[in-house]
N, CA and C atoms of all chains as a GROMACS GRO file, in nm:
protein
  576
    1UNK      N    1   0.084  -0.119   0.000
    1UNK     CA    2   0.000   0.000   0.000
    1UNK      C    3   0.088   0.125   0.000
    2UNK      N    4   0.027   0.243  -0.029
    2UNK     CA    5   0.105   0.370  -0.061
    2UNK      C    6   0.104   0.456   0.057
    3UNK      N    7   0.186   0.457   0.142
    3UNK     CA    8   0.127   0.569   0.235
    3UNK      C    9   0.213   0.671   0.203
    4UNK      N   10   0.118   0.786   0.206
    4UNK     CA   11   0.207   0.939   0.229
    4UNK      C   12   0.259   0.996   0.321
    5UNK      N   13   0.344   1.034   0.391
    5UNK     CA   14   0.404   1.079   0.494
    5UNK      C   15   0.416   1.246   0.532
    6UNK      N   16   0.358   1.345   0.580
    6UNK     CA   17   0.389   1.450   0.563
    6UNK      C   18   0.401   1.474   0.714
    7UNK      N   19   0.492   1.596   0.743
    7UNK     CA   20   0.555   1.663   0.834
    7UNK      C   21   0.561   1.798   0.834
    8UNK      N   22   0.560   1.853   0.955
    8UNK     CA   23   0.632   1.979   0.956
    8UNK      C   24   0.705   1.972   1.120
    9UNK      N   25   0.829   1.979   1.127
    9UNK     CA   26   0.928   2.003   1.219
    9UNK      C   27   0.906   2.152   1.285
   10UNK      N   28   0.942   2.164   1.401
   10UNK     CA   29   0.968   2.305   1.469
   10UNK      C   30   1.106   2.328   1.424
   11UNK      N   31   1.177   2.408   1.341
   11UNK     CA   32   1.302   2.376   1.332
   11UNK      C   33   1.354   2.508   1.434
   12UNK      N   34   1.265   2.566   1.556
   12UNK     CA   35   1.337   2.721   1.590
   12UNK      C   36   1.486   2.679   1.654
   13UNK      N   37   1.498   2.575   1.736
   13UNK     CA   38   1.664   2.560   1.766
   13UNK      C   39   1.726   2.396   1.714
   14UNK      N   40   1.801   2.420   1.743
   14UNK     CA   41   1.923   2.336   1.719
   14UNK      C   42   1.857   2.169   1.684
   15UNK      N   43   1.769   2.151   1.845
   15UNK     CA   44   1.695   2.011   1.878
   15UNK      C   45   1.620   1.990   1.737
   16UNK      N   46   1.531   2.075   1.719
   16UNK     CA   47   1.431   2.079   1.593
   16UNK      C   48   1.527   2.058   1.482
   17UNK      N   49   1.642   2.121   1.386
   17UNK     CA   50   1.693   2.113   1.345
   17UNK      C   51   1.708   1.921   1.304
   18UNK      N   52   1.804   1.885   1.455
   18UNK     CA   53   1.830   1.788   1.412
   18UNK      C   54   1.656   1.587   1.412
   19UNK      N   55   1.602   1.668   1.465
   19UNK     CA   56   1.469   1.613   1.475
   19UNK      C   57   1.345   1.602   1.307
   20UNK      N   58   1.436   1.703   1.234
   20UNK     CA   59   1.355   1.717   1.084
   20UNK      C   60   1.468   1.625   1.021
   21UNK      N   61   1.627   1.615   0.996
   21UNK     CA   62   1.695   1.528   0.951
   21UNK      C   63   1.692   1.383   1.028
   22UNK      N   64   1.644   1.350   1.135
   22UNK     CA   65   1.644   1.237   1.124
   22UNK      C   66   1.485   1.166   1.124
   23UNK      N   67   1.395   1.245   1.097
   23UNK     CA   68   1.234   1.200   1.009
   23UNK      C   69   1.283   1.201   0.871
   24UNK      N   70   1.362   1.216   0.791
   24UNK     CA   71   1.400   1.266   0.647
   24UNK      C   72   1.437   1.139   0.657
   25UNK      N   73   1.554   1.130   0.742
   25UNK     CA   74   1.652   0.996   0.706
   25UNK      C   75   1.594   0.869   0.774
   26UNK      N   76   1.473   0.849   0.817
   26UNK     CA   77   1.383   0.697   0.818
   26UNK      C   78   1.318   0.697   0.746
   27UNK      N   79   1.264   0.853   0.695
   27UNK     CA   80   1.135   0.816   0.600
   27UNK      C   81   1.192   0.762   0.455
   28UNK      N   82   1.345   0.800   0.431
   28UNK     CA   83   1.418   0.780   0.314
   28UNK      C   84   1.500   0.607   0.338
   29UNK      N   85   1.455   0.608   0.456
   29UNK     CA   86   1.472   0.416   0.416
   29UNK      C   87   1.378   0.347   0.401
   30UNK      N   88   1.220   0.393   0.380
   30UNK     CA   89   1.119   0.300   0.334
   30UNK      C   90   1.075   0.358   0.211
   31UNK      N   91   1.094   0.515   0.174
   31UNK     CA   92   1.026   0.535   0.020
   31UNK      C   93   1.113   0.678  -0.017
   32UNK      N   94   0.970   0.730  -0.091
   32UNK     CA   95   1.099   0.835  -0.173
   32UNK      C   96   0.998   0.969  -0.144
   33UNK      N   97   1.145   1.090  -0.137
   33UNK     CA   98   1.100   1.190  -0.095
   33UNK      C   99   1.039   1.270  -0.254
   34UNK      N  100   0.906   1.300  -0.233
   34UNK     CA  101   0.848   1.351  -0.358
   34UNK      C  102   0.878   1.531  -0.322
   35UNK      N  103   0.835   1.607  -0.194
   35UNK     CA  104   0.808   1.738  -0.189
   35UNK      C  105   0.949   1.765  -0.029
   36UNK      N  106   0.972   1.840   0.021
   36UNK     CA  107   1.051   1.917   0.112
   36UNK      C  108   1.009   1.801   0.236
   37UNK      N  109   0.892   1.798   0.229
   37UNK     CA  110   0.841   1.731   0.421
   37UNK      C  111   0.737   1.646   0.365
   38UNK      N  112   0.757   1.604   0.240
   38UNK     CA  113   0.651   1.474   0.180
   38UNK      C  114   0.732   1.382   0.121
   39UNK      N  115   0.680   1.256   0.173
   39UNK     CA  116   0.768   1.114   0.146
   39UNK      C  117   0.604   1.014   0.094
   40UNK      N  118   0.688   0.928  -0.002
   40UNK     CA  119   0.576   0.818  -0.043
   40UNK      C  120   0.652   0.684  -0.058
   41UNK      N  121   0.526   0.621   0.080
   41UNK     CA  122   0.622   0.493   0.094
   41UNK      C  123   0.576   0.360   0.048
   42UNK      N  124   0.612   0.266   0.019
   42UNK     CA  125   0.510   0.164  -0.029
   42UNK      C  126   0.518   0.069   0.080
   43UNK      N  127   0.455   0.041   0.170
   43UNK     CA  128   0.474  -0.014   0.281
   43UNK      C  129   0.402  -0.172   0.326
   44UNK      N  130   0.364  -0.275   0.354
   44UNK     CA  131   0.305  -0.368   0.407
   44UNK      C  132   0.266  -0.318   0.553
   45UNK      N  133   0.143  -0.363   0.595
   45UNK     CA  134   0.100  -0.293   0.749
   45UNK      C  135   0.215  -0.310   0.863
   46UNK      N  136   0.291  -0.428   0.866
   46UNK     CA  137   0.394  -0.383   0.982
   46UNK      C  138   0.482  -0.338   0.937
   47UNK      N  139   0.569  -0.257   0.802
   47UNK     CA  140   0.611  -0.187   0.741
   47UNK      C  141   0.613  -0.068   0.868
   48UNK      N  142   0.423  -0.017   0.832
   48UNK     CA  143   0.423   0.128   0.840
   48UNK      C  144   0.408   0.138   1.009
   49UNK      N  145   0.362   0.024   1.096
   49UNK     CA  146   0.373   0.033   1.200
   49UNK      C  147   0.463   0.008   1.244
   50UNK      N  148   0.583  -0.025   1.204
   50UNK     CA  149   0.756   0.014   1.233
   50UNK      C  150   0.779   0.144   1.179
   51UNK      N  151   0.777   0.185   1.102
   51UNK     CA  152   0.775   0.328   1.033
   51UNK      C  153   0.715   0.443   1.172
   52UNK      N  154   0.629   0.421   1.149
   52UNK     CA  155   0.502   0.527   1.256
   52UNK      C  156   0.562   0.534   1.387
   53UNK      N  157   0.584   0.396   1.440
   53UNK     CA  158   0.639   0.402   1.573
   53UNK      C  159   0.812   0.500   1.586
   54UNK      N  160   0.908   0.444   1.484
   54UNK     CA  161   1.055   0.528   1.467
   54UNK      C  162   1.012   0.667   1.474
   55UNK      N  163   0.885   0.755   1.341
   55UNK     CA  164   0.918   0.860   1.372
   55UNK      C  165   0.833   0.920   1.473
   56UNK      N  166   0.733   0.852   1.552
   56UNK     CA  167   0.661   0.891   1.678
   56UNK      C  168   0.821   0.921   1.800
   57UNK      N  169   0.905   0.824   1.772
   57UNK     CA  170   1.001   0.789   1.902
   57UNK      C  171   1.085   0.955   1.832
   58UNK      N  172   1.129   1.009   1.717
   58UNK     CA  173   1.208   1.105   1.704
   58UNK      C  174   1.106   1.228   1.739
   59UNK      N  175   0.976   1.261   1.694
   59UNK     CA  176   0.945   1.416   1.667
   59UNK      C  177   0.865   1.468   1.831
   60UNK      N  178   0.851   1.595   1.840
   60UNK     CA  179   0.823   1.653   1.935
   60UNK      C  180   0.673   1.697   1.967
   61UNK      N  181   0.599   1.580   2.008
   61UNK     CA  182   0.452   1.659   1.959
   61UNK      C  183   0.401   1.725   1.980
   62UNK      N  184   0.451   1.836   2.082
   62UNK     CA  185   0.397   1.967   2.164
   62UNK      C  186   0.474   2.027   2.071
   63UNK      N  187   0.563   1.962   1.938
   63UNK     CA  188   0.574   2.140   1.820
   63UNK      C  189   0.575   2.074   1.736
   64UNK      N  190   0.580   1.907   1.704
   64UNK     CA  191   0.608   1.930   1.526
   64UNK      C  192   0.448   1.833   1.497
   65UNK      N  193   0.448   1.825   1.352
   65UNK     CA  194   0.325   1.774   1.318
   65UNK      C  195   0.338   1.640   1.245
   66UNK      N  196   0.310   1.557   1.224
   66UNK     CA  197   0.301   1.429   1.195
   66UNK      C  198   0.173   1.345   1.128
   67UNK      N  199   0.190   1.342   0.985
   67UNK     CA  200   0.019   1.308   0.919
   67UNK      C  201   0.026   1.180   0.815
   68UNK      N  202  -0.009   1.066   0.845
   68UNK     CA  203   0.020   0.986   0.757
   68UNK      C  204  -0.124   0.954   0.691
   69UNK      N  205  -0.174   0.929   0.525
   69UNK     CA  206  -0.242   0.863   0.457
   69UNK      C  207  -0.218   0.792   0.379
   70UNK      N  208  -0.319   0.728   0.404
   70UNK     CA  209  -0.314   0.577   0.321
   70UNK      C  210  -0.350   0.556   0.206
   71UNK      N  211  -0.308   0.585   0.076
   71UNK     CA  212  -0.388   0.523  -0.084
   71UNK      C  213  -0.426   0.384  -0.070
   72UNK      N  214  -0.423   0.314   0.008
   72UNK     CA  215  -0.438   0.161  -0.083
   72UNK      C  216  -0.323   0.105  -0.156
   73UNK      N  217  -0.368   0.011  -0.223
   73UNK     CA  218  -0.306  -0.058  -0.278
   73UNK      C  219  -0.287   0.015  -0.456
   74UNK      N  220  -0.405   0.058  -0.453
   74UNK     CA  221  -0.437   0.075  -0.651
   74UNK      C  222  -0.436   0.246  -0.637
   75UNK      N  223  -0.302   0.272  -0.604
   75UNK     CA  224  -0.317   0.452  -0.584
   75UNK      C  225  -0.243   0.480  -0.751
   76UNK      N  226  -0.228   0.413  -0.798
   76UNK     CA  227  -0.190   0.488  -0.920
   76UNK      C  228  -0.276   0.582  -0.975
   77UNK      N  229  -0.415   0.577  -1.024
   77UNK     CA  230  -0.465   0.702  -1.081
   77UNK      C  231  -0.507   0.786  -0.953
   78UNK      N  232  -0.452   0.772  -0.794
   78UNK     CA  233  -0.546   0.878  -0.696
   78UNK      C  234  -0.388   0.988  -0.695
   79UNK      N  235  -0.302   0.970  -0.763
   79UNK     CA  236  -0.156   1.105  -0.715
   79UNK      C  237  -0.130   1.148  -0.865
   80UNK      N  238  -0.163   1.324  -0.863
   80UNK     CA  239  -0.093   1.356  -0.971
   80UNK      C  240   0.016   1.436  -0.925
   81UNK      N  241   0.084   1.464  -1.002
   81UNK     CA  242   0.202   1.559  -0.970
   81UNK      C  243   0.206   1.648  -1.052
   82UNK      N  244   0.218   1.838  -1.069
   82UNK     CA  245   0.265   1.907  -1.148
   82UNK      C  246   0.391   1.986  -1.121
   83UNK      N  247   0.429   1.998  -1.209
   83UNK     CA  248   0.581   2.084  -1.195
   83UNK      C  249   0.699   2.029  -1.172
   84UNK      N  250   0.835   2.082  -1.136
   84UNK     CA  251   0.943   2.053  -1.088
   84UNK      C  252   0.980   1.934  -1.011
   85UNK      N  253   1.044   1.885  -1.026
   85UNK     CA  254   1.128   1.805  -0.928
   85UNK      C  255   1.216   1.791  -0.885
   86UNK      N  256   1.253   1.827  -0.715
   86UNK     CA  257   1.346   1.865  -0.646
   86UNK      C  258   1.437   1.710  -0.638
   87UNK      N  259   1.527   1.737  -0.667
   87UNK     CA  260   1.644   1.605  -0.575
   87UNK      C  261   1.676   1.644  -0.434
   88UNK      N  262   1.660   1.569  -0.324
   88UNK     CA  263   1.676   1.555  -0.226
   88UNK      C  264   1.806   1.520  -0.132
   89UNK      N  265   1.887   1.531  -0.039
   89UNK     CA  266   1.955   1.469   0.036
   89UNK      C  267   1.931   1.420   0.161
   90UNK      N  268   1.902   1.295   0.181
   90UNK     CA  269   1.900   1.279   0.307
   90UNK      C  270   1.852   1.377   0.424
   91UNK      N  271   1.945   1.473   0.400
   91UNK     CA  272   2.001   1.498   0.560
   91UNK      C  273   1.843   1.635   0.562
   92UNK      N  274   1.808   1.626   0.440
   92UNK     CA  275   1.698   1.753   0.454
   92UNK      C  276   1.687   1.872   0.378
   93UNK      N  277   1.878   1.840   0.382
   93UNK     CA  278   1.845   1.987   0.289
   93UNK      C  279   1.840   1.985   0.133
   94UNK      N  280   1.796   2.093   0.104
   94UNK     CA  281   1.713   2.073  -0.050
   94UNK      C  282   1.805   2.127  -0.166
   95UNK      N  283   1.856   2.027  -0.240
   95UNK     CA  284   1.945   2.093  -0.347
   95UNK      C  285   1.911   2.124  -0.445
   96UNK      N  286   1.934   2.263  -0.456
   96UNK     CA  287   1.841   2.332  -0.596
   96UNK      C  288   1.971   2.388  -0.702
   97UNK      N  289  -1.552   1.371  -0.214
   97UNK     CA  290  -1.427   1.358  -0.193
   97UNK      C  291  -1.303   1.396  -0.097
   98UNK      N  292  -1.228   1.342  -0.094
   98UNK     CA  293  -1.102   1.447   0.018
   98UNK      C  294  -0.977   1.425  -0.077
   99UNK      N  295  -0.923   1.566  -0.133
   99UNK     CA  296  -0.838   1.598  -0.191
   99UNK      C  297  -0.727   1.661  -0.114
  100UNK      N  298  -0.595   1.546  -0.114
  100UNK     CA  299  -0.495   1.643  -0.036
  100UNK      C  300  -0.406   1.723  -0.148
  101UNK      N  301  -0.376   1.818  -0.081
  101UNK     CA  302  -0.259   1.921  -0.196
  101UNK      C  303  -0.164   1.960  -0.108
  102UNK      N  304  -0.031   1.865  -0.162
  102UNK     CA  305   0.054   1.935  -0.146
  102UNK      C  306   0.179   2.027  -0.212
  103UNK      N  307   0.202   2.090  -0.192
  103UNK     CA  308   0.297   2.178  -0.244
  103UNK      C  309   0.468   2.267  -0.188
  104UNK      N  310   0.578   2.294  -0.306
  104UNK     CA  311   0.691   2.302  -0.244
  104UNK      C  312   0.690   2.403  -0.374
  105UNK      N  313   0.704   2.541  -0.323
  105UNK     CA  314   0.691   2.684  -0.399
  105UNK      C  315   0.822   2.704  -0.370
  106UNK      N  316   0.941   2.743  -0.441
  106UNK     CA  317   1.034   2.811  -0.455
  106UNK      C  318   1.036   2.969  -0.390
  107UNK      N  319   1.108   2.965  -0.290
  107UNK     CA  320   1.066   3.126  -0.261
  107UNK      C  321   1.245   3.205  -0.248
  108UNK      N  322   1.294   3.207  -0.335
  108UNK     CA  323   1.416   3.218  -0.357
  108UNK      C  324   1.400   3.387  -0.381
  109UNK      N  325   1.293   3.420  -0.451
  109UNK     CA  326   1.262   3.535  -0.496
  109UNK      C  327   1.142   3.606  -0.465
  110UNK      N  328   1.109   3.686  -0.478
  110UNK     CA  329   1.000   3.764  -0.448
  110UNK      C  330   0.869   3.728  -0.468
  111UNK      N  331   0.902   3.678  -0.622
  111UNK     CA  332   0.820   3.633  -0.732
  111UNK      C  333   0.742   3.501  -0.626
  112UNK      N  334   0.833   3.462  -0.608
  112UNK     CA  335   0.801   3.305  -0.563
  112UNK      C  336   0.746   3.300  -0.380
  113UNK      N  337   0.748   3.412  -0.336
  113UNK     CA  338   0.697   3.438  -0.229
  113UNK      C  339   0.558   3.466  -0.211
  114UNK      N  340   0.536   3.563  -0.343
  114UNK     CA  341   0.405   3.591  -0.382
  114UNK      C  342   0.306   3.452  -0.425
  115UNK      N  343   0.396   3.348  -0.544
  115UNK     CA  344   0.298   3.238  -0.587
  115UNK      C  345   0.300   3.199  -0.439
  116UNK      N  346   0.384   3.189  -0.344
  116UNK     CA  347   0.365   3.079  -0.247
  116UNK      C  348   0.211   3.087  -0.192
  117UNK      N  349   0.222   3.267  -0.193
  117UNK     CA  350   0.096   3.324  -0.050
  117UNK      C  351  -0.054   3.303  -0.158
  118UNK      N  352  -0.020   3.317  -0.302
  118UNK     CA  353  -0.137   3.304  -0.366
  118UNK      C  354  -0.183   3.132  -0.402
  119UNK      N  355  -0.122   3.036  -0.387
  119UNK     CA  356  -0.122   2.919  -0.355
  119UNK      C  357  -0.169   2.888  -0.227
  120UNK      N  358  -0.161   2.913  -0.100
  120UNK     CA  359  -0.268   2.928  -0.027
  120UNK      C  360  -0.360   2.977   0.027
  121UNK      N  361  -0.406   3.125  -0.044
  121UNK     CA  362  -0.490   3.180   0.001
  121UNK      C  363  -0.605   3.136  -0.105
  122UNK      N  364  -0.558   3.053  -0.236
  122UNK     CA  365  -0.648   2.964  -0.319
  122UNK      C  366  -0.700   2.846  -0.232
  123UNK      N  367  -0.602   2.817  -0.140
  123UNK     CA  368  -0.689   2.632  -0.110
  123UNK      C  369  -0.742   2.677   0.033
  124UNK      N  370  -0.723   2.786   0.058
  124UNK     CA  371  -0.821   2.798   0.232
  124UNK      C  372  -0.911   2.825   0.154
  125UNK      N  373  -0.950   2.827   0.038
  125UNK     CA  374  -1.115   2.852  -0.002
  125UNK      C  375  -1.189   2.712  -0.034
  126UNK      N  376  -1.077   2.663  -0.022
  126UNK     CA  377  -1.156   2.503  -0.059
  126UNK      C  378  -1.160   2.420   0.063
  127UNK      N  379  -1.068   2.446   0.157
  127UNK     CA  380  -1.018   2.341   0.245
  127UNK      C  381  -0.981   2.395   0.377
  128UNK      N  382  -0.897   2.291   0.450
  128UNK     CA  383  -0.844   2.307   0.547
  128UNK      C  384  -0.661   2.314   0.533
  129UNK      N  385  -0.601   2.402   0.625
  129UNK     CA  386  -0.463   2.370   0.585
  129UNK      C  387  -0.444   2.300   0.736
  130UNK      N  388  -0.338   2.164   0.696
  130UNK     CA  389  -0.287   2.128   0.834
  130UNK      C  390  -0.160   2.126   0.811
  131UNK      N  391  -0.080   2.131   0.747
  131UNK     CA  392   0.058   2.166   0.738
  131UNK      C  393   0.070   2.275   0.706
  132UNK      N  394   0.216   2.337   0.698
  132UNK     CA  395   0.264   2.439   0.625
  132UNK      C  396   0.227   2.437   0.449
  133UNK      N  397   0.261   2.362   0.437
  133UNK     CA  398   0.225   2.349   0.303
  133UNK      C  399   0.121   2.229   0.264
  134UNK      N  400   0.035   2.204   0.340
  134UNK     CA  401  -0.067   2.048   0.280
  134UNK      C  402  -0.208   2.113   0.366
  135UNK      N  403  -0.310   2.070   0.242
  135UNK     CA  404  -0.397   2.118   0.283
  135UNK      C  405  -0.512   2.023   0.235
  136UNK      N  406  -0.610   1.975   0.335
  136UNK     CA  407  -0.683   1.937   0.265
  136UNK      C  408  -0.837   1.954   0.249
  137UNK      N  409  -0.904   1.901   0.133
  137UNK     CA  410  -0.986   1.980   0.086
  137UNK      C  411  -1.122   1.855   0.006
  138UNK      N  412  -1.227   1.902   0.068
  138UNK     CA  413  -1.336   1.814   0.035
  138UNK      C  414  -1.405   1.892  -0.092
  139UNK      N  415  -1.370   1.834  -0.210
  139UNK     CA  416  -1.403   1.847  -0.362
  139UNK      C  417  -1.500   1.800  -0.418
  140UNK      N  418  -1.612   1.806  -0.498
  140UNK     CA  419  -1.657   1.753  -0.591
  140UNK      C  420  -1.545   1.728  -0.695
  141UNK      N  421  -1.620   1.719  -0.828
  141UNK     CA  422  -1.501   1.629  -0.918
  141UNK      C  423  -1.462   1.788  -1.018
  142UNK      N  424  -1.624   1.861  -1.016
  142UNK     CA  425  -1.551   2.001  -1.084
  142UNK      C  426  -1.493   2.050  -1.014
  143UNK      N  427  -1.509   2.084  -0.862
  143UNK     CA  428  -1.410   2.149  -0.788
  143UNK      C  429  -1.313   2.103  -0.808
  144UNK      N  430  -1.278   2.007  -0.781
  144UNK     CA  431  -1.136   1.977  -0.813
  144UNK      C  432  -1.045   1.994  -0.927
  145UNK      N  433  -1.154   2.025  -1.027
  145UNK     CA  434  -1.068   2.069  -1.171
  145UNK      C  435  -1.040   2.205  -1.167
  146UNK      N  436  -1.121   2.315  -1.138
  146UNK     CA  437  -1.152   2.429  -1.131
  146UNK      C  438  -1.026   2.461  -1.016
  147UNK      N  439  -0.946   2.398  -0.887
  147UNK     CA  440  -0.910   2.442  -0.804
  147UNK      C  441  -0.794   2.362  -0.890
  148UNK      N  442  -0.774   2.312  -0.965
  148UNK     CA  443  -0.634   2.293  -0.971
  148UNK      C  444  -0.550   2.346  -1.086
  149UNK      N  445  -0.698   2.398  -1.208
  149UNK     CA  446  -0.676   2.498  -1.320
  149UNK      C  447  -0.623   2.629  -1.210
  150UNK      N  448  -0.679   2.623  -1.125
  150UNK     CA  449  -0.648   2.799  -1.061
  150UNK      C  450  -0.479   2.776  -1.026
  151UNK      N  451  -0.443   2.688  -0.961
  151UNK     CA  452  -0.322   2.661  -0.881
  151UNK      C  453  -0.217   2.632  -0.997
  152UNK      N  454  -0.243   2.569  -1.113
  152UNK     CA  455  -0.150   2.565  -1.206
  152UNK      C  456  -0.135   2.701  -1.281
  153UNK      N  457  -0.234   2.767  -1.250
  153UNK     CA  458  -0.218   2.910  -1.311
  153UNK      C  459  -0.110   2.977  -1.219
  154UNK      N  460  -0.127   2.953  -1.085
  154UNK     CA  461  -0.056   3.040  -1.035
  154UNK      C  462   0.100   2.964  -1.049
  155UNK      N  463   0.131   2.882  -1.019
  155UNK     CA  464   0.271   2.832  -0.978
  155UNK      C  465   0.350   2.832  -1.093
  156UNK      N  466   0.507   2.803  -1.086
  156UNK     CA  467   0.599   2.823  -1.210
  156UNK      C  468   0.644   2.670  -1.185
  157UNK      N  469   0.599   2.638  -1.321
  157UNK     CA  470   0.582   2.467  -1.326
  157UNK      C  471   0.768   2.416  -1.300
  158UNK      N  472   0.860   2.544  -1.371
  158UNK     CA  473   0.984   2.538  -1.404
  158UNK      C  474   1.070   2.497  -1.254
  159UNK      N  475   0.984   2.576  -1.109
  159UNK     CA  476   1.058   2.605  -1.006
  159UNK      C  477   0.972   2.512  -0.891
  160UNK      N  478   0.846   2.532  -0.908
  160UNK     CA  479   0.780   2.497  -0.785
  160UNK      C  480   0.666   2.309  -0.835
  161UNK      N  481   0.674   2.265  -0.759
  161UNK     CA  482   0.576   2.106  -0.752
  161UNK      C  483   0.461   2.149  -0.667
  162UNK      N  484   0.357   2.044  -0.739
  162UNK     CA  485   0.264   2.083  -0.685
  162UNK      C  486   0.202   1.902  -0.727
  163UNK      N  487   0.152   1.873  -0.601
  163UNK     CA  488   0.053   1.724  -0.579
  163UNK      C  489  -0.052   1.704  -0.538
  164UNK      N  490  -0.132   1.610  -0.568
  164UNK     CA  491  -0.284   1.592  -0.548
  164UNK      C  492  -0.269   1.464  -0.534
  165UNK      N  493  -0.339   1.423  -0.423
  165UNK     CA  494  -0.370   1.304  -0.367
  165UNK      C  495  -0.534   1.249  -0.299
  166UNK      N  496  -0.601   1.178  -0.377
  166UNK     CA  497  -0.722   1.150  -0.426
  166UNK      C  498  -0.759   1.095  -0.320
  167UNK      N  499  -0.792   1.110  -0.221
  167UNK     CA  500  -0.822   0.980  -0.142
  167UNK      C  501  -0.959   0.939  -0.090
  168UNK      N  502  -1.055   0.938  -0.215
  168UNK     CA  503  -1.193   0.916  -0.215
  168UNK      C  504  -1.300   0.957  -0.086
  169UNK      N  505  -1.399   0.922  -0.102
  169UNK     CA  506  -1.510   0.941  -0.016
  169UNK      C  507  -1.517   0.953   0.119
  170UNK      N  508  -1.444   0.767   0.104
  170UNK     CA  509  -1.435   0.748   0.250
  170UNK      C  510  -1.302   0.757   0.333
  171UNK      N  511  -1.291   0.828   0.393
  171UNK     CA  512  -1.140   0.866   0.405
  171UNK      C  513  -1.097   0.894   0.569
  172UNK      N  514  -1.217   0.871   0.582
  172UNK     CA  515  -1.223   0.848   0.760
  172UNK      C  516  -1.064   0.814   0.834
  173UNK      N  517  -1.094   0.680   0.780
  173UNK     CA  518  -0.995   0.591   0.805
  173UNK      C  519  -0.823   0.605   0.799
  174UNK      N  520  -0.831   0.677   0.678
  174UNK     CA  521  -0.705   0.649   0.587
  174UNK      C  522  -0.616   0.764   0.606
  175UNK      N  523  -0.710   0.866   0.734
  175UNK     CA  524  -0.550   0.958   0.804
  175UNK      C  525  -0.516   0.949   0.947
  176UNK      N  526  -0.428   0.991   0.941
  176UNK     CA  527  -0.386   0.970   1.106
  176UNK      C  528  -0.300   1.122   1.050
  177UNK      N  529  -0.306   1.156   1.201
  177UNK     CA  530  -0.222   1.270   1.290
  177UNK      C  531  -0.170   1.260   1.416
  178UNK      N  532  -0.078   1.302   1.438
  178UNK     CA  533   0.011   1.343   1.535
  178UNK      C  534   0.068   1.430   1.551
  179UNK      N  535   0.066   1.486   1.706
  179UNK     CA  536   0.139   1.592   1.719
  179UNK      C  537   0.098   1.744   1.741
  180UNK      N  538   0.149   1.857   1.718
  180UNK     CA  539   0.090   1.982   1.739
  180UNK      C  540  -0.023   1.986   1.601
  181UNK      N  541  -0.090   2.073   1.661
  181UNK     CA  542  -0.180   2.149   1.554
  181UNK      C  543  -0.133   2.321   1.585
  182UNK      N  544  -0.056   2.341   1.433
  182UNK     CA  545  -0.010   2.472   1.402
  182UNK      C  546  -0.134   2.560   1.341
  183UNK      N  547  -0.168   2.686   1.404
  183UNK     CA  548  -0.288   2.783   1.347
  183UNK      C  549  -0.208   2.818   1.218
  184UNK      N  550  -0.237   2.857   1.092
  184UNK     CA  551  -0.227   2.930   1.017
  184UNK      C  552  -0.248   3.052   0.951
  185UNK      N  553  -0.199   3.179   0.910
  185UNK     CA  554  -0.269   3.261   0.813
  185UNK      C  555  -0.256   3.210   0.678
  186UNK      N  556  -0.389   3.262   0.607
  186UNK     CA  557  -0.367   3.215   0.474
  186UNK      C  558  -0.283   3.272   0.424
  187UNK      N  559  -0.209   3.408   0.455
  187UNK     CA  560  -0.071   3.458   0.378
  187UNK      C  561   0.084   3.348   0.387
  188UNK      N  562   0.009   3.252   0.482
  188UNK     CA  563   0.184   3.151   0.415
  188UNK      C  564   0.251   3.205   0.566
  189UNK      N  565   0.252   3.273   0.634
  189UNK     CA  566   0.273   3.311   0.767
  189UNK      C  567   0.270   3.172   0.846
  190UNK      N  568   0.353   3.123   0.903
  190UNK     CA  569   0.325   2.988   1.053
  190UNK      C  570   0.312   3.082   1.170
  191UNK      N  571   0.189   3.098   1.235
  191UNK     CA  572   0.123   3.179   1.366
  191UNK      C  573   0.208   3.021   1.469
  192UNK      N  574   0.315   3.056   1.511
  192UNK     CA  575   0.420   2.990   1.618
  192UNK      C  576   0.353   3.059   1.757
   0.00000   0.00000   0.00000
């Protein structure tokens, strides 16, 4: 199944900082980063409930945000994409 | 329907500061924003054409991505959240 992964980190100090690179760098060992703080993963259910649990154990939930949905299995015609495509590094930051 | 949109606007420039804020002050008319940039939005099937003719109007296909993620009727199910809930202005502003 397809799950989408989206985020937003507190990045105001240092902690936040390093709390958005390491949601980047689990979510980039189960799928691929499509947008800045959007990942699409193709996951099996204990996949994503190993997934969910890692980045529950990294982010801060009194500041950052954490939203996962589920396509199914047959998400090919439910995602379009327009425009650009960023290449990504790991660590977060965005190479343009 | 529930239509998620997400989006990664280039704001390198002025130009691109402006599509950012006019990129969401288009989808708080349709929706809800829960990220910085993801918003989602309960569509009919013209709305959804009509809101995404508007959004491709605005964005520079060259610099900025822009995604739609279909996730039908019933959609109860198929999100989860965690974490803070950030207020927003529709100017692209994070109210921290």
């Amino acid at each position: 199944m397809l799950v989408l992964i989206t985020y937003d980190v507190s990045t105001q100090d240092g902690a936040g900082k390093r709390r958005l690179r390491k949601v980047a760098k689990e979510c980039v060992n189960y799928g691929q980063r499509v947008q800045n703080s959007v990942f699409e993963c193709i996951l099996d259910a204990s996949q994503a409930l190993l997934l969910k649990d890692k980045l529950l154990s990294i982010i801060d939930e009194t500041q950052d945000s954490l939203r996962f949905y589920n396509l199914g299995n047959n998400y090919e015609t439910k995602v379009e994409h327009y425009g650009a495509k960023e290449s990504y590094k790991a660590e977060g930051v965005l190479m343009v």
